[in-house]
Every structure is written in C-alpha cells, then in structure tokens.
N, C-alpha and C positions, 0 to 999 in steps of 0.2 A: 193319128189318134184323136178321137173327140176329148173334146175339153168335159172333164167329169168321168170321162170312161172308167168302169169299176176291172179290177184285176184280182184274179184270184190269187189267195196267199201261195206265195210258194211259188207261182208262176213266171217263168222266167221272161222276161220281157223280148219280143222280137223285132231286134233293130235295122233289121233290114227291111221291116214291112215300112217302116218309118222314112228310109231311104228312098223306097219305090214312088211317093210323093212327090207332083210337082212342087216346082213354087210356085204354083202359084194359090198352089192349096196354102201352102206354109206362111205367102204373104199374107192369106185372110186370117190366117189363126195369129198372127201377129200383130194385125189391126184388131183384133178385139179381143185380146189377152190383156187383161187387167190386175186380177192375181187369181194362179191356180192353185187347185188341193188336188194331191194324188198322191201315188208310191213314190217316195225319194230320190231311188235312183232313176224310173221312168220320167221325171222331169228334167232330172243330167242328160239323159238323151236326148229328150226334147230340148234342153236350151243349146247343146250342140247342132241338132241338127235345124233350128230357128237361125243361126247364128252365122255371121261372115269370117267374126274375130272371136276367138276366145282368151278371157282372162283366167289362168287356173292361180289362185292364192293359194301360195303357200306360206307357211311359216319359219321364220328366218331361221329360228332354233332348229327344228327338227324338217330342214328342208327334204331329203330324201325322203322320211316317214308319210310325209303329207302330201306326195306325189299321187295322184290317181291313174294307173297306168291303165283300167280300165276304161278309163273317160277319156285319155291319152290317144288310146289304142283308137278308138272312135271318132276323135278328132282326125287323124293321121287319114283314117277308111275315105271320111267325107270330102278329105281333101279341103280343110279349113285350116285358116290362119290362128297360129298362138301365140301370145307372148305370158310368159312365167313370171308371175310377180309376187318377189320376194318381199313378203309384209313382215312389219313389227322388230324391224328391224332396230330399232328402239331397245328392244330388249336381250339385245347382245352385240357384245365386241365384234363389228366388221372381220378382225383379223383372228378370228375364232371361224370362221365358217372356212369350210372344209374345201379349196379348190373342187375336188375331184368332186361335188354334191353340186355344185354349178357347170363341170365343163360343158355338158350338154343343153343346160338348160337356154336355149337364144333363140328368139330375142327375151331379154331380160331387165326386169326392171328393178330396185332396190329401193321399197316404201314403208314409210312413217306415217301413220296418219296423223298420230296425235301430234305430233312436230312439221305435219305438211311435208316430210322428206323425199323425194321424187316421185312428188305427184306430178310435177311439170312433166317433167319427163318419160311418165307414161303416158301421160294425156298426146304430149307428143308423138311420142310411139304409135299409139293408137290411128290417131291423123292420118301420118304419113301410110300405115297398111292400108290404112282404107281407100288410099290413095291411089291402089294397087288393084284393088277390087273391081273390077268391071263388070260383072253379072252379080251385084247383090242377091239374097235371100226376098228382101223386100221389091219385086221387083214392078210392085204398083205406084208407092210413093217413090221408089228408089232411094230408101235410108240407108246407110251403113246398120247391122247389127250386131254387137260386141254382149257375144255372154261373159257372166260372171260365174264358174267354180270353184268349189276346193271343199277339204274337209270342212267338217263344220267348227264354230268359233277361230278360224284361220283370217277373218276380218273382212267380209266379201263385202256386205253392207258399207262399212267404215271405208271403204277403199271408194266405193259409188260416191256417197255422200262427199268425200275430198275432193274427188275426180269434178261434181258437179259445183262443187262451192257451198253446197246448203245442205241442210241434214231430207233427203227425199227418202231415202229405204231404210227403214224400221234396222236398227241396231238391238242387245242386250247380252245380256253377260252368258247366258244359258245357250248350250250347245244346240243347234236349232231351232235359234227364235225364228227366223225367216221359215215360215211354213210355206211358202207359195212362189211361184214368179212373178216380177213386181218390173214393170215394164216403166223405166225414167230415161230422160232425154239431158243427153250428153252436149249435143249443139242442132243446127237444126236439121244435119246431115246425118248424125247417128242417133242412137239410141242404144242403150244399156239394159241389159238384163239380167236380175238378180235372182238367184236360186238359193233354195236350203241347200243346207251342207251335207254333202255324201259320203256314208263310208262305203267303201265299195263292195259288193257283194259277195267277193270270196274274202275276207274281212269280220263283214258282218256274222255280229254271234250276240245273243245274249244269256249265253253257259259258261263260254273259254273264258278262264280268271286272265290269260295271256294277255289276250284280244282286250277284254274288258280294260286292265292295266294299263294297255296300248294307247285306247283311244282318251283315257282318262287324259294322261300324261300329255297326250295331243290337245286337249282341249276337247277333244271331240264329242265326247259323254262328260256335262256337266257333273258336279259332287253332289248334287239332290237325284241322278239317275242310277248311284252306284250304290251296288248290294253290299257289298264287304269294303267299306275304305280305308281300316287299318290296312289290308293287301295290298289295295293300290297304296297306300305310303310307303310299305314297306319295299316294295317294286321301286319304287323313287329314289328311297333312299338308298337301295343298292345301286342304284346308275349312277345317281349323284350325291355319296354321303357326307360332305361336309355344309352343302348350301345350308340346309335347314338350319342344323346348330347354329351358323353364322346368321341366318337373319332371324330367329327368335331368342338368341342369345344364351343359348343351354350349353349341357356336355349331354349326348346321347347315347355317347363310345361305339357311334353306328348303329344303335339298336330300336328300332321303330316302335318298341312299346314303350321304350323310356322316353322316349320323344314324344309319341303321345301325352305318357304320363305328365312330363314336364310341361309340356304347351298348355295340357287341361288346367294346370296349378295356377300358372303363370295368370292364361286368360279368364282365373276362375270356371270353367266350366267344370261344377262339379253336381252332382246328384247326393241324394240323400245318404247321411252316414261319409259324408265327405269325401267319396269317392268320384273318381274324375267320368265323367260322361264321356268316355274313348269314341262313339257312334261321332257326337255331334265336333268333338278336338278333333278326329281326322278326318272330316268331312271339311273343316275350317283350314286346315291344312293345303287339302288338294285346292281350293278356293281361291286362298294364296298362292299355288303355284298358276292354277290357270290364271289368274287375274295380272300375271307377270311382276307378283310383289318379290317372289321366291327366285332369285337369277342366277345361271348356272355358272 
C-alpha cells in the first residue's frame, strides 16, 4: 500500500494483497515512514504486517473486552511474534483479574506506566524475542521491528515513552489522540511503532447504543465523542452500581438519574432556573471513569 493511498468508505480492506509484498518493499516503506494518516484499521494491518514483534495493550480492567481478535487473527496468518501487555494495571487489584482472561494470553507482561511497573521486564521480553528473529522485516538496516496495538486509550503511547525512558510518542486523554504511525527507536537494534487505537470492524458502529456503551466504558470513545451520556452512565452503573455513590459520595439507590442529579448539585453544574446541566454531569462522569479516578 502507498503511503497516502485513498480508500473508499465502506471498502473493505484487502490483507492479502499486503501479504503478497516483498520485504523488501516493506523495508523501504519503513525507512521513510515518519507519520502516516489513513483508515484506522488499514494501519493495524500495516503496523502488523511492518512488524517482527507485536505489542497488543490491553487493559488490566477489562482484559478480555480489549482483545483484538481481528488484529489477532492477522498476527497468527503472518506468522509474527506477540507478547500481550497487560497495562494500567495500577488501576486494579492483581487478585481481581480473572485467571481464566490470561490463561491464554503468553507471552505476557503486567505494566504500570505511571509507577514504572514491568517496564523492565517487557523491555526484556522484547530483547530476548528479538533474539529469535533471524529474517527481520527490515531486512536493509537489519533492525528488529516491534509494533504497538490495541484499542484506543488502552495506553499504547504511555507504554513506548516508559519502554524508551523519555516522553517520544504524543500521549492524551482523548480516545485517538495518536492519528498516525510514529516510528521511535527503542535501542539501536530495534525500533518501535506506534499506532492509533482500533476498534475492530465488526465492532465498529456509530448507531448501536450497545457498541457505543461498550467502547465508552473501554475508554475507547472519549466523553466529548458520545451522543447520549446519561445511557452510557446508566450502562455503568448497571455493571458496577455501587462504585460511583462511593467515589462522589452520594446515595443514588442505583439510579443513574439521581446520580446525575446529585453529582450536577454537588459539582454545581447547573443551568438556568437552577437546574442541573445532566449533558455536561454525565459527560463529567464517564471522564472520571475513563481517567481511572472511578475504580471498580
């Protein structure tokens, strides 16, 4: 695929014409890959098939959910190396994650960014696979190349920048800040590449309230992208109805408009005639949940 190439909406991408590529096509698209713009998930496939190693993030909370079995499926075809890295792990009890939601996932690593928590040890990881590789992708300079996937806001950037020691790929709080692929250098043998965040295409919707809920609660559609956010709270507070009361300090009796109500009193967000601005409280809500102030 040319860098720029235009796709028509709707058009399903064809991963095998990508496959039929030498490498030595692929090493030059990867000497002068700087950062690209295209369709979301046609750059998933391109960082897979760029790639020697893949890192898929996911998130510690909702590890099964944030599984791309599609991008999966693709890694498996190319016959490429993965390791699963369980991020943000920070923001839940170790002994809350669910056996059965990691048996499969190996090799596996368990990271904290903001606490530095096994960053060593997937940097490690990394090493040693590469260690393994004997026909690299890049096979001009002969680098190792390690992508980086997973849904979006799942911490792809935050995991690079730890990995590297310095802040290099663009971070933010908004569900696909990373618009592009962002080619940084891990040692002088590999290199790293950063992708926007995918949701996968049988997935993708912007109608199903479901899906929409889904990705909200994932992180994956920030709270300025959603249509209706009392629904996604209310979605929330049926999966996990006591967190909220507990951290804004209310009684809701389970009921997500009184929780609105109350949060808008609390944080004053009110409109005129004293009534509570419910748009802008449950939008302030999900914000807090994705910002991981809200813990399950």
């Amino acid at each position: 695929m040319k860098t720029g190439q235009k796709f028509s909406k709707g058009k399903k991408h064809d991963t095998s014409r990508i496959s039929r590529k030498g490498y030595s096509d692929r090493a030059r698209k990867l000497e002068n890959i700087k950062k690209q713009r295209g369709k979301y998930p046609i750059l998933a496939y391109d960082i897979v098939h760029m790639s020697d190693i893949i890192l898929e993030v996911l998130d510690a909370r909702f590890i099964t959910e944030t599984r791309n079995y599609e991008i999966e499926e693709q890694i498996k075809k190319e016959k490429k190396e993965i390791i699963y890295v369980i991020n943000k792990t920070d923001l839940i009890d170790r002994k809350k994650i669910k056996e059965e939601d990691i048996l499969s996932l190996s090799p596996r690593a368990f990271v904290s960014c903001p606490i530095r928590r096994g960053i060593k040890e997937l940097r490690n990881k990394i090493k040693f696979i590469s260690t393994k590789i004997t026909n690299p992708v890049d096979n001009v300079l002969n680098k190792i190349t390690v992508g980086v996937v997973g849904y979006p806001n799942t911490g792809k950037s935050s995991i690079i920048n730890s990995l590297i020691g310095k802040k290099t790929a663009g971070t933010g709080a908004d569900a696909g800040f990373t618009k592009g692929i962002q080619k940084v250098k891990l040692t002088s043998e590999i290199m790293l590449l950063d992708s926007p965040g995918i949701i996968p295409n049988r997935e993708y919707s912007g109608v199903d309230s479901r899906m929409l809920s889904q990705h909200t609660k994932l992180g994956a559609r920030s709270s300025t992208q959603v249509k209706n956010p009392g629904e996604v709270v209310n979605d929330l507070m049926k999966e996990f109805p006591l967190v909220f009361d507990n951290y804004y300090g209310v009684d809701s009796g389970r009921d997500s408009e009184i929780l609105i109500e109350k949060v808008g009193r609390k944080k004053g967000m009110l409109k005129k005639g004293n009534v509570v601005d419910e748009d802008r409280t449950a939008r302030l809500i999900i914000r807090d949940w994705q910002q991981g102030k809200i813990r399950r």
